[in-house]
C-alpha positions in Angstrom: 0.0 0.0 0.0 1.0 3.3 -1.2 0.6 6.4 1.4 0.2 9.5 -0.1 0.2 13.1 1.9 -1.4 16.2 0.7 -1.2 20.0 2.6 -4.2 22.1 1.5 -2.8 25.9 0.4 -6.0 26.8 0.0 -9.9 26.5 0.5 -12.2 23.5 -1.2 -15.6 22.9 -0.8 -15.0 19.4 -1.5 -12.5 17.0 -0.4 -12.8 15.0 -4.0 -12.2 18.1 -5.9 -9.1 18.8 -3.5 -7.7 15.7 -3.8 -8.3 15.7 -8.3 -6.3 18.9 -8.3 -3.3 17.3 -6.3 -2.7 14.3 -8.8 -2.9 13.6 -12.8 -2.9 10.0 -11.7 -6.2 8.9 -10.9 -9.9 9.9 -12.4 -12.7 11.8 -10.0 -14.7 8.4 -10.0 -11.6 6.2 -8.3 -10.8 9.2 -5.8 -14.3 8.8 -4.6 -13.9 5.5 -4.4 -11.0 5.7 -2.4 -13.1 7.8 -0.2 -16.3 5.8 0.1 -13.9 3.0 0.8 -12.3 4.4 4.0 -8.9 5.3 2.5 -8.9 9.0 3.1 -7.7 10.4 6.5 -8.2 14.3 7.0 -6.2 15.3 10.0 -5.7 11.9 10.7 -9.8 11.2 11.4 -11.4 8.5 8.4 -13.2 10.9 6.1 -16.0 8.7 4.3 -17.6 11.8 2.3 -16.1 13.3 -0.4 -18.3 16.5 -0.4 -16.5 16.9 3.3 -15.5 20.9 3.1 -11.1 21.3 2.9 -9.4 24.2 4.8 -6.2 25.5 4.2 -4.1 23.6 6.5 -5.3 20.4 6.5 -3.5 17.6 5.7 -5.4 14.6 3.8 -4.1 11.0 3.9 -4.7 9.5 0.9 -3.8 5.0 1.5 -3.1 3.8 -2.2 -4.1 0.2 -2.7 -1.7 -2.1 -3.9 -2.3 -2.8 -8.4 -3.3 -6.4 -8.8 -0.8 -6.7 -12.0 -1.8 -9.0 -14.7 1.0 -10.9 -16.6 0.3 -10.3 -20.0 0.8 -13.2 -22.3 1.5 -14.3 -26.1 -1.0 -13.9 -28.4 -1.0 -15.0 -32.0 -1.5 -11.4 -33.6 -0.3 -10.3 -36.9 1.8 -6.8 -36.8 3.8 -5.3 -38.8 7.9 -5.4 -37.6 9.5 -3.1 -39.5 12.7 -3.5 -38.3 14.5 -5.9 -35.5 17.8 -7.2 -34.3 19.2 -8.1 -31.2 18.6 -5.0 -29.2 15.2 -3.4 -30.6 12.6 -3.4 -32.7 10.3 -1.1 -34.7 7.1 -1.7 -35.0 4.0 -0.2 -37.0 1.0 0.2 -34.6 -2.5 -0.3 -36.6 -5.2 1.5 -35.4 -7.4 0.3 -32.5 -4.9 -1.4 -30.9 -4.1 -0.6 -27.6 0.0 -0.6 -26.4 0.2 -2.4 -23.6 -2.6 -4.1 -21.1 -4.3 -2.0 -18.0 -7.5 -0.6 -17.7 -9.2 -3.1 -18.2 -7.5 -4.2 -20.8 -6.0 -7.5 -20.6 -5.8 -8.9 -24.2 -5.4 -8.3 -27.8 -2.4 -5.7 -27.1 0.8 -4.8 -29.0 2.8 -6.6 -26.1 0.6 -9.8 -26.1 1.4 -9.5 -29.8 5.2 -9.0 -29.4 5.1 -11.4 -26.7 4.4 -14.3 -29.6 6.1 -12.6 -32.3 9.9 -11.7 -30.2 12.3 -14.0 -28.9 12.7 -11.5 -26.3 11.6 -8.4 -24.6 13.5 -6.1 -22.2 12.5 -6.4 -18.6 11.8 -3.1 -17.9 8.6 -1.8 -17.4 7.5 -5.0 -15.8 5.0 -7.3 -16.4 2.3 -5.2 -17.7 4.8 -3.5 -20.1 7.7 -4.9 -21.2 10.2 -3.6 -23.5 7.7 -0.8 -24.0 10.0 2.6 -24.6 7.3 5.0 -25.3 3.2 4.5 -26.4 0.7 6.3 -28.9 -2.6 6.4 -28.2 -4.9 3.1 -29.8 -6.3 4.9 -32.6 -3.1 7.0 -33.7 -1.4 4.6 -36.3 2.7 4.1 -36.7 5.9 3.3 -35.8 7.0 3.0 -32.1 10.1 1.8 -30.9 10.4 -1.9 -28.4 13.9 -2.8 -26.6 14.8 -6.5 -26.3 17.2 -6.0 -23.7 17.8 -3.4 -20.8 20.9 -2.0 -21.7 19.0 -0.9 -24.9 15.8 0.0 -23.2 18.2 2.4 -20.8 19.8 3.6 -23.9 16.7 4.6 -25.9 14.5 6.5 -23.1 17.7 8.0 -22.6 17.6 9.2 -26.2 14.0 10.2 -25.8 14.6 12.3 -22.2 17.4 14.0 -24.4 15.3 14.8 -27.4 18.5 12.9 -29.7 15.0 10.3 -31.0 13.3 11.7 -33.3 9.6 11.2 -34.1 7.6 12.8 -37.1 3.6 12.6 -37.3 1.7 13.5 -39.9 -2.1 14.6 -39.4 -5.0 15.9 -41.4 -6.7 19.1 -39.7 -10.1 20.8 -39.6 -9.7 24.2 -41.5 -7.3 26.1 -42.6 -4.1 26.7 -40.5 -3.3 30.3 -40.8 0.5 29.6 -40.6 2.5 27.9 -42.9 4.7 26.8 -39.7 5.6 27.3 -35.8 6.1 25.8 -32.6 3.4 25.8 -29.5 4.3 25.6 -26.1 2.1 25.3 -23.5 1.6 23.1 -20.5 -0.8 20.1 -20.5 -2.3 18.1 -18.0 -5.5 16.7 -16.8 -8.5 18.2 -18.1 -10.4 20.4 -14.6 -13.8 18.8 -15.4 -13.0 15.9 -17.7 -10.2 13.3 -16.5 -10.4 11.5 -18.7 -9.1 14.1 -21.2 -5.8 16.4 -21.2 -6.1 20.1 -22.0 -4.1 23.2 -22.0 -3.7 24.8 -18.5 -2.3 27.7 -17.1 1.3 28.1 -16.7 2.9 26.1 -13.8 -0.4 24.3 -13.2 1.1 21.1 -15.9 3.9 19.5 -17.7 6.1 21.5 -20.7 4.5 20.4 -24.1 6.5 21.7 -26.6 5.1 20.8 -30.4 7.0 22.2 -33.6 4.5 22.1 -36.7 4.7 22.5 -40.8 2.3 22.8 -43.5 2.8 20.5 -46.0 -0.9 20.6 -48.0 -3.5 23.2 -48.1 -7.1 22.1 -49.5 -8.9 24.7 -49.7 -10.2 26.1 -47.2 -11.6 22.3 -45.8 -8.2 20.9 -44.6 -4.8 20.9 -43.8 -2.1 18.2 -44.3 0.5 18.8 -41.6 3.6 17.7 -40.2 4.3 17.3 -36.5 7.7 17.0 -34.5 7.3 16.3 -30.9 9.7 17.9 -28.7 8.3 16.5 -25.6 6.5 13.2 -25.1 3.1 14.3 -22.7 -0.2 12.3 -23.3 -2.3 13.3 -26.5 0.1 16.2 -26.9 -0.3 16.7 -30.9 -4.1 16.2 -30.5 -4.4 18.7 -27.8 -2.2 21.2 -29.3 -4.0 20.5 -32.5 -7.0 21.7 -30.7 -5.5 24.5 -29.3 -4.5 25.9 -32.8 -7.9 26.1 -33.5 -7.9 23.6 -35.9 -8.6 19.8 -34.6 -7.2 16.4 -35.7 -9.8 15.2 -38.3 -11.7 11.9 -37.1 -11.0 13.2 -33.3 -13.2 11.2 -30.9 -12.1 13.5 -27.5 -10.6 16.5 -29.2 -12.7 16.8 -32.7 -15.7 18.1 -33.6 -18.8 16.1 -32.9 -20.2 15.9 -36.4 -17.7 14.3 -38.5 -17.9 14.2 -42.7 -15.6 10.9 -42.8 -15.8 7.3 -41.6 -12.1 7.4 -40.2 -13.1 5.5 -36.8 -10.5 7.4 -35.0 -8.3 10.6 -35.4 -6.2 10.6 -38.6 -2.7 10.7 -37.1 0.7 8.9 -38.2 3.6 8.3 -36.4 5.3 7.4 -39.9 9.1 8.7 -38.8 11.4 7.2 -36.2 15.1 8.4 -35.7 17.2 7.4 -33.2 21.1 6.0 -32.4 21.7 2.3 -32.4 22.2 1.3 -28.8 25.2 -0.5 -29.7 26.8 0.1 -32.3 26.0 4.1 -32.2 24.8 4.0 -36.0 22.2 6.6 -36.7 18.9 5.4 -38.2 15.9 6.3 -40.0 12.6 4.3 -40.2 9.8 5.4 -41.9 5.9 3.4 -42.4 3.4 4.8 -44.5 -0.2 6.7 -44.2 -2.3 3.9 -43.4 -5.3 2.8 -45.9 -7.7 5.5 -44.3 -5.6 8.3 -44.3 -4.4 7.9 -47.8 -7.9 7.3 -49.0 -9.2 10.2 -48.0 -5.8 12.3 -49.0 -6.9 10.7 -52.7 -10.3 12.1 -52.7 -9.1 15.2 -51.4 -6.4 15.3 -54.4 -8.9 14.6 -56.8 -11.5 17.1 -55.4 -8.7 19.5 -55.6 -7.3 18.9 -58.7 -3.8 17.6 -57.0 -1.5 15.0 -57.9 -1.6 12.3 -54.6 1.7 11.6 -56.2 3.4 14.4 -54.7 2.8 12.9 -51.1 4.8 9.7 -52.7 7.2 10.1 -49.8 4.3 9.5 -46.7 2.1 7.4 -49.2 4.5 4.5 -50.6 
């Protein structure tokens, strides 16, 4: 069991809006539950409501229950490997599938699938995740990086905390983006009302998200083809500073509009570069996968609607 201590610096009405502010890690519903089930101390008395008033001062025990982890194991699932030796692999996520199990989620994952598929995954990141460097959200398509050892698994979140791997994205957006390019910065953290979204906040009150962007297509006034380089790694970072821009990730579920023109069953977002130094032999590399059957679809009716060659997006589309 995991204790965790909280100092209120100011006033709340209600203990489980004091305790959401204090923590990205859980959502309002499990806080309350935490509450309802006697794990919340204030002052060191058991606090079973979580509408109990907070004043500044008081100090709210918060006892963490232990995660019941859940082995994950092979499954026989076809993916696509783009690349693999003795140290890592490269993989191209399809959409819908989720990275790694928790949840809820205890099958039908990119590890069970790696699991089957590898001879071996690093140990790091445990049973639930292992070998996993870094994720992209289930219905974002692309290439992501898996380390079949720990030295290489050390090496490449190394890379990643230093900014020396390198990931491109390509996404379609609502509207027309004003600027040809430009870089937002802003932090991001849990949404105030919804948890189970990210958002924009106020400075100081989340994590650095730092998102450099590039036209690469104009259609009209419908649609932009753009190019993404993440500087920072925070949760739906491209689709929230999408968002922000004013101009949402087409096919958006959380972030999108509500009424959509096209059947894309999730946001149209690619991870479709990787670049990063070989863990041991120091060579740099470059993997790329292409737009997915969706996305390219729909950049083919948007050529011909245009009167563009989908040729000219050879490089993302072959």
């Amino acid at each position: 069991m995991d204790n965790r201590l909280y100092v209120a610096d100011a006033p709340y009405k209600r203990l489980d809006v004091f305790l959401s502010d204090q923590t990205d890690e859980f959502t309002r519903s499990r806080i309350k539950k935490f509450i309802e089930d006697g794990r919340v101390f204030v002052n060191d008395a058991l606090q079973t409501k979580a509408g109990a008033e907070i004043r500044v001062g008081d100090c709210v025990l918060v006892q963490i229950p232990d995660v019941v982890e859940y082995s994950a194991k092979p499954e026989n699932i076809p993916i696509d490997i783009v690349y693999q030796d003795d140290d890592f692999a490269v993989v191209n996520k399809p959409k819908g599938m989720t990275v790694h199990i928790g949840n809820g989620v205890t099958e039908g994952t990119l590890v069970n699938a790696l699991l089957y598929r590898l001879d071996r995954l690093s140990g790091i990141g445990g049973v639930l995740r292992p070998g996993i460097v870094h994720r992209i959200d289930k219905d974002t398509t692309g290439l992501l990086v898996v380390a079949k050892n720990d030295k290489a698994h050390v090496s490449l979140c190394a890379q990643s905390a230093e900014k020396t791997c390198k990931r491109t994205y390509f996404a379609l957006l609502e509207g027309n983006l004003k600027t040809d390019e430009g870089r937002v910065v802003t932090d991001i953290g849990r949404h105030p009302t919804d948890r189970l979204k990210m958002a924009v906040l106020p400075d100081g009150k989340g994590k650095i998200a730092i998102t450099d962007y590039q036209v690469v297509a104009r259609f009209g006034t419908e649609y932009t083809l753009c190019k993404f380089r993440l500087q920072t790694g925070r949760t739906h970072q491209i689709r929230v500073h999408a968002k922000h821009l004013g101009h949402p990730i087409v096919g958006d579920p959380t972030y999108g509009y509500k009424k959509q023109k096209w059947n894309t069953d999730g946001q149209l977002l690619h991870a479709w570069a990787l670049e990063l130094t070989h863990p041991s032999t120091g060579e740099r590399m470059v993997f790329t996968a292409p737009l997915p059957p969706v996305f390219y679809d729909i950049l083919q009716k948007l050529c011909k609607r245009y009167e563009m060659d989908v040729s000219a997006f050879a490089e993302i589309t072959e």
